[in-house]
N, C-alpha and C positions, 0 to 999 in steps of 0.2 A: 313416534315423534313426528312434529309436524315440520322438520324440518329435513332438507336433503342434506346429507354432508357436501360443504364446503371446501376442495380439492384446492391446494396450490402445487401447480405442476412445474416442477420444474426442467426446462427443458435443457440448462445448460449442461451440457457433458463434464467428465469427469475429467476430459481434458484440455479444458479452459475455453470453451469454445465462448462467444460472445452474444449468442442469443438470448432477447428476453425474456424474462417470466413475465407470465401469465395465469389471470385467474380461471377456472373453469366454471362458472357459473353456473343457474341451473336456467331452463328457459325462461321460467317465471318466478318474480319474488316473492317468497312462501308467507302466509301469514304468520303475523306474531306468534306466539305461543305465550297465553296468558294465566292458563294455570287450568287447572280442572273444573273451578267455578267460574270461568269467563266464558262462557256459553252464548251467554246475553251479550250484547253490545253494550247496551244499556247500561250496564251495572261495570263498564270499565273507567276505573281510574287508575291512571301510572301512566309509564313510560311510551312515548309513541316511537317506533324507528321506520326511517325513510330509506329505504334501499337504490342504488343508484340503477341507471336501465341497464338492460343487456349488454358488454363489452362495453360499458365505461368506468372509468379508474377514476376514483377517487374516495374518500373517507366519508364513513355510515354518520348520519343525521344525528345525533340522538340531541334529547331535548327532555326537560322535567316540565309535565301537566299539573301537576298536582299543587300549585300554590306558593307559596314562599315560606310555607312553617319551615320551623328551624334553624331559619337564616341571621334573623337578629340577635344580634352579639349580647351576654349577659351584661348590666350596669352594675355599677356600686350604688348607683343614685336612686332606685327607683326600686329596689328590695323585691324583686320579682324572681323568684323561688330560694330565698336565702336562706339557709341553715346555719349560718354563723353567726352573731352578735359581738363587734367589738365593742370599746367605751374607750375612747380618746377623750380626758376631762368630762367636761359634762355634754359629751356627742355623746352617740348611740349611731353605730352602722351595719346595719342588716346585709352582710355579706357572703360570700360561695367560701363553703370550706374547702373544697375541690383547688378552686384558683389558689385561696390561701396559701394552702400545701403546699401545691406545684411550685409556688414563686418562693415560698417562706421555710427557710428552717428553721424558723421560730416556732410558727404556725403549726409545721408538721408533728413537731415533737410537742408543742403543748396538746393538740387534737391527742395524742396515740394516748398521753398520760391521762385525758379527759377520757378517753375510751376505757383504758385500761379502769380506771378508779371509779368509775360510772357516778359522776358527780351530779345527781339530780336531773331534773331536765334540762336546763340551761346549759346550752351548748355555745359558749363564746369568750373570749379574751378582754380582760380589764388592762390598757397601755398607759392608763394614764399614770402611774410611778414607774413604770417600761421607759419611758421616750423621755429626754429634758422637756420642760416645759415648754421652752421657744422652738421645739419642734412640730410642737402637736398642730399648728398652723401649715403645717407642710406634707403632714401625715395624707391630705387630700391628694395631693399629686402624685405621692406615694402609689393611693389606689389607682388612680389613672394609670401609673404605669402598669403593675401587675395586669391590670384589665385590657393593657391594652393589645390589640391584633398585633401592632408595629411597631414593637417598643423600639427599631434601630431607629425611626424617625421620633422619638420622644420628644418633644423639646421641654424644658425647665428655665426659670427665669434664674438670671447670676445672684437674684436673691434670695433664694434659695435653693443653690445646688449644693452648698455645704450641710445644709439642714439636712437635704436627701441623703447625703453620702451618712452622715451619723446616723440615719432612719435603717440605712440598707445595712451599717452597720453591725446594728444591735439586733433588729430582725433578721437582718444575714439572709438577706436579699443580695445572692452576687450578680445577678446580671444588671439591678438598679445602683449599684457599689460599682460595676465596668463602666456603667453608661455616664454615669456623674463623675468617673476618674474621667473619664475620655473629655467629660465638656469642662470640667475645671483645669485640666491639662490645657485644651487648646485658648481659652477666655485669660487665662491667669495675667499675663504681663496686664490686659487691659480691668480687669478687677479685683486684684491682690485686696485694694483694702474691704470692698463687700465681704471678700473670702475671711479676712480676719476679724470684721465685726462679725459676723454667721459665726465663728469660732469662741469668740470669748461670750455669745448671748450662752451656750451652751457649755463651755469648759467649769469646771469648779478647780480653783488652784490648788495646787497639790495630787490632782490626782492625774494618770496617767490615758488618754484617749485613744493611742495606740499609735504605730510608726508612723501610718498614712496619714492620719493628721496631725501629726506634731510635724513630720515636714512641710504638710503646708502652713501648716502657721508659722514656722521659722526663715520658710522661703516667703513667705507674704509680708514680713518682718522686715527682712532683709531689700526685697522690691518697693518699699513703699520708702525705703531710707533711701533708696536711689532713682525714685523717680518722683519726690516728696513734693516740688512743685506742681508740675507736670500733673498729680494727681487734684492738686485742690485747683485747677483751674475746670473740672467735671465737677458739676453739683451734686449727682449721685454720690462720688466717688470722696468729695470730702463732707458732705453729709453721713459718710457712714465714717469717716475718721474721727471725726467731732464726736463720734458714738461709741468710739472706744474708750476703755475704763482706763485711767488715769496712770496705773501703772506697765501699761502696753504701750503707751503714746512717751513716758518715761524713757524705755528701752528703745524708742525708734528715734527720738529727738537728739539721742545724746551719741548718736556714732558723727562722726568725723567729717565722713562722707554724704554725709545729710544733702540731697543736692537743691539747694537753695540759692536764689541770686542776690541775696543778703540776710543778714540776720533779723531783718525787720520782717521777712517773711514769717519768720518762728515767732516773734514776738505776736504777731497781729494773729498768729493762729491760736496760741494756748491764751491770747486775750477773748476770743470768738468762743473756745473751750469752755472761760469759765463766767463766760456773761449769760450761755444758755440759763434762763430759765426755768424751758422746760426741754429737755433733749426730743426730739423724736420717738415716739410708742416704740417700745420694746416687746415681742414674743413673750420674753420673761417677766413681764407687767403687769400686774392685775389692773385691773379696768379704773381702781382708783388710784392707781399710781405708786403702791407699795409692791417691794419686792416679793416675788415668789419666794415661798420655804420652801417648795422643791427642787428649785431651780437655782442654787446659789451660787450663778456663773460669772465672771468679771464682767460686771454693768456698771455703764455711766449712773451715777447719781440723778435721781428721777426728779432733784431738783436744783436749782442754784442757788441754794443753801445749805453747802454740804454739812457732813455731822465730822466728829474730831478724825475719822479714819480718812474719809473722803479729802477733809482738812490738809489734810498730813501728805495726801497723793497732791493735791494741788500745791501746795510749797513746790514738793522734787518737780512739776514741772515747771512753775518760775524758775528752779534752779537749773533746769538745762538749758533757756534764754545764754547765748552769753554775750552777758553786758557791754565787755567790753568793746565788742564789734557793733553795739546797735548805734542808730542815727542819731544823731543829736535830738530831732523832733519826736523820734519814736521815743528814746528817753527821758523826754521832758513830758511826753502823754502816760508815760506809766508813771513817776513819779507824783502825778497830778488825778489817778484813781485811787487812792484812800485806803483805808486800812481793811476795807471789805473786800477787796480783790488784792490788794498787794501789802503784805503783811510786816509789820516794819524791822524785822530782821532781813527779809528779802531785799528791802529797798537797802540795808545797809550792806549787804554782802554784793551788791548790785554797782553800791557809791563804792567799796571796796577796788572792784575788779576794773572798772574804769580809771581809777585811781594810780591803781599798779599799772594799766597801760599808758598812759598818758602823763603821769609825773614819772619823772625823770631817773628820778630816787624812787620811786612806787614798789620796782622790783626787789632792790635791797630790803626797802622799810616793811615791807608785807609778804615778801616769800615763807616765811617761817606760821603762815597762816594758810596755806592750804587752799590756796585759790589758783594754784598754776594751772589746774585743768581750764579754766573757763578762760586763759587765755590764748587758747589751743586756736586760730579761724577755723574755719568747715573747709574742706577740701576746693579750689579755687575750679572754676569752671572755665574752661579753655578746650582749644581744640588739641588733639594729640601731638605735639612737637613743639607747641609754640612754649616757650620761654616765660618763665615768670617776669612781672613789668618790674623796671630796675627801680632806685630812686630817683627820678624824672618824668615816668611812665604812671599813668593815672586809669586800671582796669575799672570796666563798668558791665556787667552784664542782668537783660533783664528776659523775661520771658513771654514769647511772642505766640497765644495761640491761634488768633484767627484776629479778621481785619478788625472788625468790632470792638476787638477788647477794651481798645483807648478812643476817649475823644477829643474830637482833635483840638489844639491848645493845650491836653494835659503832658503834665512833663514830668519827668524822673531826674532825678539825679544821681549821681555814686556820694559815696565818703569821701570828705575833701582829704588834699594831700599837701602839707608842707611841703614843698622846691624853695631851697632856700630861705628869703622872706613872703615868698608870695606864695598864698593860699587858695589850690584851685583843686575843682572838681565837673565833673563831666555833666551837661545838661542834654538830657536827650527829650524829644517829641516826636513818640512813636506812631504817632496818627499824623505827624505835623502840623506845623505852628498856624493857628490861627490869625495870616495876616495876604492871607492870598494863596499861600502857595497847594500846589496841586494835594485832592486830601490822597492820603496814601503815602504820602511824601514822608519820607524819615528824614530828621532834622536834628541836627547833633550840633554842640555848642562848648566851648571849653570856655569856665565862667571861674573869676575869681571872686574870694569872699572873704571881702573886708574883717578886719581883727579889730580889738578894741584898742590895741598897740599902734596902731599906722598910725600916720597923722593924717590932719583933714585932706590935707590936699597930696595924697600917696599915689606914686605914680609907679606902674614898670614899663617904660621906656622900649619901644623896638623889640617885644619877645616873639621871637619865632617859636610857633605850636604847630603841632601834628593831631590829627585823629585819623584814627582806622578804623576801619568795620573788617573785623578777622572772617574768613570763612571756613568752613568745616570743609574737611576731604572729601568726596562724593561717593568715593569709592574705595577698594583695597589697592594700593600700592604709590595713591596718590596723596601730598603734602597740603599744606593748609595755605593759605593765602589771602592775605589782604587788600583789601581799596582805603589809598591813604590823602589825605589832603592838606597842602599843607600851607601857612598863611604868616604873615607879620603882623603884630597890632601891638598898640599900646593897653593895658589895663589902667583904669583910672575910676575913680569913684561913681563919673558918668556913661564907665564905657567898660562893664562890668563883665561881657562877654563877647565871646567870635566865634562864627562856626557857619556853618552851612542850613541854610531850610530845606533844600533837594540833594540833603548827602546822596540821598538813594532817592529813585526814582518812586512812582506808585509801581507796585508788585515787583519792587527789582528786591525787598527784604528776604522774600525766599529763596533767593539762591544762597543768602547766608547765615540760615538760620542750623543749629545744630539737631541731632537725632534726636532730641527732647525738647527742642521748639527755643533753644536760647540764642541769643543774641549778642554777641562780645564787641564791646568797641573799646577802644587804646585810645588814652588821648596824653601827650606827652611834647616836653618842651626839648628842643632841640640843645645840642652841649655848647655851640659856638655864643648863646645868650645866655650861659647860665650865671655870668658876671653881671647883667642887669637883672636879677629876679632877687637885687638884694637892695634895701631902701636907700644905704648909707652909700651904694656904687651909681647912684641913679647922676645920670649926665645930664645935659641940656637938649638931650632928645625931647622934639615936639610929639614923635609917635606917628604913625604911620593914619593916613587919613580915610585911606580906603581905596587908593588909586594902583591899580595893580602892577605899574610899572617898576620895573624892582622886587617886587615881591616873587617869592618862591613858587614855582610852577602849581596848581593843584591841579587835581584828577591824578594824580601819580598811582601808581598800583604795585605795590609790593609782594611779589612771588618770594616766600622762604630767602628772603634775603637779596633777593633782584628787583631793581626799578626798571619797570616802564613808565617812561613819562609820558603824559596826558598831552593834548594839543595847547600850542602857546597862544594866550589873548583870554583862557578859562577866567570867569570870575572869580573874583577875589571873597573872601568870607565877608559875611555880616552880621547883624545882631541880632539875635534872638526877638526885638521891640521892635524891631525896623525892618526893611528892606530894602535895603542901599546895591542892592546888586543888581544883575543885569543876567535873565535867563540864558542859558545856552545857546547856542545857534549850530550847536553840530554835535554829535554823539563819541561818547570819551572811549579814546582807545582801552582796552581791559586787554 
């Protein structure tokens, strides 16, 4: 041997002494030993090692001469030594039966039967009746994973991680079936409805997909019913609900708790539903727009001209609409789209249901026809303790996600509310009013609306009104609370509304916006004038001019049932057209 032995001596005794060890070296470092044919110099390739000098400590050199073979990782792209052939549709992928194997119990067990039956030369897998069709678009990523060094860092787009989890599935691929539970577990609240269009391109009704995915489709169901705004204000997010098949979007319209900040949101969505044309390409689509026969998974209609089944689904969603809560304006824009979008039993079960809420007799004369359900509202959106509004009390909520949304001058309104004779309802400008005021400014306004009953010259005299912007709790243990303002004015034919242009400052909205971006404002007439909000009690009040002296304090802030009052001299409300007020000059106590 060309080597000496290498001695570590060790010098510490047997009874714990503390001395170190030490190598014993030899005086000189011995050459390599290269094999029986390395005689030459010349004729060496391989390993070189560096020995450190005489009594110095530390770790041997080594180091590879020879190259970089071996080092570059196998591809699926590029077919460089492949012995497999799969067929995904009309692909062809030259791939490692080896990787296959390892990653595939699919793989593994059809290779052993190919072995076992010695099937010709063709050594490869036909998936395409294997996989749903609107998978085979995903089958690519599929490869990436198995191939890849790192699958913990995988990443997959939320448009297709349901496609992977069905791929990993069927081929029974678990570590790509962990890693797609793991990322549709953590993504889920924010893409429920991707998750549930990816589920119905692939599901075929009737038949059973297994527990993991039927929960998430029943959970994706059930989050998309409770976060149903909130989602169509993400383009992604209601572009793939628009994409759902007509009997999914059915079962999600018609729970209770739909959270919606009025029914004209539902109404403007299932009209959006069925004005597409052409819906967005589908997986399950052939190239010219007819459904796959292999794939007969609940798909939107690839056109907007449905045939008699498609027909039949778009009724049941006009009928989850419920009529009776939509706007006046939104009612009069469906009544006025034709028999090709609103089909004229719909328009009558439509005049029905408004009928029974609104005549008087409605309920007696039409209960015996089976329309109680649609006059069920959707669960009212409020923060946790506050109180539904009485009959005085005027709720209006809408939804706020970013500054952009609204521009400024455009206005909302609620459902007007009969108070006696007089008919009000809440105007809000969530950008605010285009007539000066700061933009950012929230601008809230309590408007009355003339009836075809009043007379020309209808007045209500001295009504004292309120509005609030409610805020949500911030936290666990803490109660909800509002900023209230509160004002005198006459209503009159000229003087239609009263209210604030800088209810809220610029960016002071998000301190009260709720966990799902809503916005609650209360507007409500006080009990001591509720003797003037009737035509035939009206006195010789001239109405209140606009001079704050006298008038009830605003900037008031209502704590769960506690005032603090605002500083005295606060401006007085104005109109929505005008500007008759006078900015602040010092910051409201809260």
């Amino acid at each position: 041997s060309h080597f000496r032995s290498l001695h570590l001596g060790r010098l510490a005794d047997m009874d714990g002494s503390d001395e170190e060890e030490h190598w014993n070296l030899p005086t000189s470092p011995p050459a390599p030993f290269l094999g029986p044919e390395a005689s030459s110099s010349e004729h060496t390739v391989g390993a070189s090692m560096a020995f450190p000098a005489t009594g110095a400590k530390g770790a041997l050199g080594l180091s590879f001469s020879g190259g970089s073979g071996g080092m570059t990782s196998l591809s699926w792209r590029d077919g460089r030594f492949s012995d497999w052939t799969v067929q995904v549709g009309e692909k062809f992928y030259h791939l490692h039966a080896f990787l296959l194997a390892r990653a595939s119990l699919f793989f593994e067990s059809h290779m052993s039967i190919a072995a076992r039956t010695e099937q010709g030369n063709f050594k490869g897998s036909d998936l395409t009746e294997v996989l749903p069709t609107s998978c085979h678009s995903a089958f690519e990523d599929a490869l990436d994973f198995m191939y890849s060094e790192n699958q913990a860092n995988f990443e997959a787009p939320a448009s297709k991680a349901l496609l992977l989890l069905k791929i990993a599935d069927i081929l029974q691929i678990s570590s790509l079936f962990e890693a797609m539970g793991r990322r549709i577990e953590a993504a889920f609240e924010d893409t429920a409805p991707l998750l549930l269009e990816q589920y119905c391109r692939f599901h075929i009704p009737g038949t059973d997909d297994g527990a993991a995915l039927r929960q998430i489709r029943d959970g994706a169901v059930d989050l998309i019913a409770r976060k149903f705004q909130p989602f169509l204000t993400n383009t992604e997010m209601k572009t793939a609900l628009l994409r759902l098949p007509a009997r999914v979007l059915v079962e999600i319209l018609d729970a209770d708790e739909l959270l919606v900040a009025s029914e004209d949101v539902v109404f403007d969505f299932v009209l959006s539903r069925l004005q597409l044309e052409e819906p967005p390409e589908s997986d399950g689509q052939n190239s010219d727009g007819s459904s796959a026969d292999s794939d007969a998974g609940e798909k939107a209609s690839p056109s907007g001209r449905p045939d008699c089944a498609e027909s039949d689904d778009e009724e049941a969603l006009w009928d989850k609409v419920r009529w009776a809560f939509l706007s006046s304006q939104k009612f009069a824009q469906a009544l006025a789209l034709g028999k090709s979008l609103l089909k004229p039993e719909v328009t009558l079960r439509a005049l029905t249901a408004r009928s029974i809420r609104f005549d008087l007799g409605g309920a007696e004369a039409f209960g015996s026809m089976g329309y109680v359900a649609s006059l069920v509202p959707r669960r009212p959106i409020l923060p946790p303790g506050v109180p539904p509004p009485t009959s005085t009390e005027i709720d209006f909520c809408f939804h706020y996600a970013h500054s952009e949304q609204y521009a400024c001058g455009e206005a909302l309104r609620s459902q007007p509310k009969r108070i006696g004779d007089v008919v009000l309802r809440v105007l809000v400008f969530p950008a605010g009013t285009d007539t000066g005021v700061a933009r950012g400014s929230l601008s809230v306004f309590l408007e009355a609306v003339p009836q075809p009953n009043w007379p020309r010259d209808w007045e209500f005299a001295n009504i004292r009104y309120g509005i609030a912007c409610i805020r949500w709790p911030s936290g666990s243990g803490e109660t909800w609370a509002a900023k209230k303002k509160s004002d005198l004015w006459t209503f009159k034919a000229n003087r239609l509304d009263r209210g604030w242009h800088d209810f809220l400052a610029p960016g002071e909205i998000h301190r009260y916006l709720g966990p799902d971006g809503f916005v609650c404002i209360r507007g409500s007439l006080e009990q001591e004038c509720l003797g003037r909000a009737f035509l035939l009690n009206q006195g010789s009040h001239t109405g209140y001019s606009g001079d704050p002296e006298g008038a009830f304090l605003d900037g008031d802030v209502s704590l769960c049932g506690r005032v603090v009052v605002g500083g005295v001299g606060d401006a007085a409300g104005s109109s929505a057209s005008r500007r008759s007020w006078v900015p602040r000059s010092h910051p409201e106590q809260q």
